[in-house]
DOFI-455569 format. One line per 5 residues: number of its first residue (from 0); for each residue x, y, z of C-alpha. Coordinates in steps of 0.02 Angstrom, whole numbers, plus 50000, padded with zeros to 5 digits. Last residue first. Layout:
NUM> X:Y:Z  ...
This chain:
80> 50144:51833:49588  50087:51733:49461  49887:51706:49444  49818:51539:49457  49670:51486:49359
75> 49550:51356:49366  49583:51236:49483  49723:51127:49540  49752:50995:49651  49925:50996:49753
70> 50036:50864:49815  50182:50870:49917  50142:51019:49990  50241:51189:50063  50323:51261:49958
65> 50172:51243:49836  50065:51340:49955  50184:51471:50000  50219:51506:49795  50018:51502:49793
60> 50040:51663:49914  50003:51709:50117  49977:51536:50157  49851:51474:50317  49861:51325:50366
55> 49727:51187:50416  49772:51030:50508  49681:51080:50656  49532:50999:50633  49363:51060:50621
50> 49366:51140:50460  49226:51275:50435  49308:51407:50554  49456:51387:50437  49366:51389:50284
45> 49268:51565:50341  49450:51647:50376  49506:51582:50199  49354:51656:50131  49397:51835:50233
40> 49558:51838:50174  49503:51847:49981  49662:51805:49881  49653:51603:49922  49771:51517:50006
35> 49780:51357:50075  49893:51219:50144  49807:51072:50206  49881:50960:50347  49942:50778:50396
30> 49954:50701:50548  49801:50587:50540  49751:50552:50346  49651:50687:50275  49470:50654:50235
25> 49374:50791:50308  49519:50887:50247  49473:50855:50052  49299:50882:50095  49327:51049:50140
20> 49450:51096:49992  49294:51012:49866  49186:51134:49937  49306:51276:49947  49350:51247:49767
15> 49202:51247:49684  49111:51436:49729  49300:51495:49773  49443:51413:49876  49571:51449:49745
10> 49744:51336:49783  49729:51180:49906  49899:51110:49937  49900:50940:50041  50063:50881:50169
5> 50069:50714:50258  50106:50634:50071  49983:50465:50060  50103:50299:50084  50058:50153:49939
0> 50000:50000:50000
């Protein structure tokens, strides 16, 4: 059996995103976390209250996000810094 990465990206938590982004850390294996960022502040503050775990953080840039995760969904479109 294969071993799942202890460290998910999430980019673009819009209409689609945040729904499939809470499911995706409803699922997460123990010890492992969900980096996030999205340009509105005020979504990412709504997905955190939304997730019950703490294996939620915060990034301040898609660079962060990829930095930071071994494996990363994508949507739509991501904008360069």
């Amino acid at each position: 059996m294969a071993t799942l990465p202890k460290s998910f990206g999430f980019i673009d938590l819009g209409i689609m995103g945040f729904c499939m982004a809470l499911n995706l850390a409803s699922k997460l294996p123990p010890h492992s976390h969900l980096n996030v960022y999205d340009i509105s502040s005020k979504v990412l503050d709504k997905f955190r209250l939304e997730v019950s775990r703490n294996s939620v953080i915060v990034c301040h840039s898609p660079r962060d996000v990829a930095e930071k995760s071994v494996s990363i969904p994508i949507l739509g479109h991501i904008f360069r810094e």
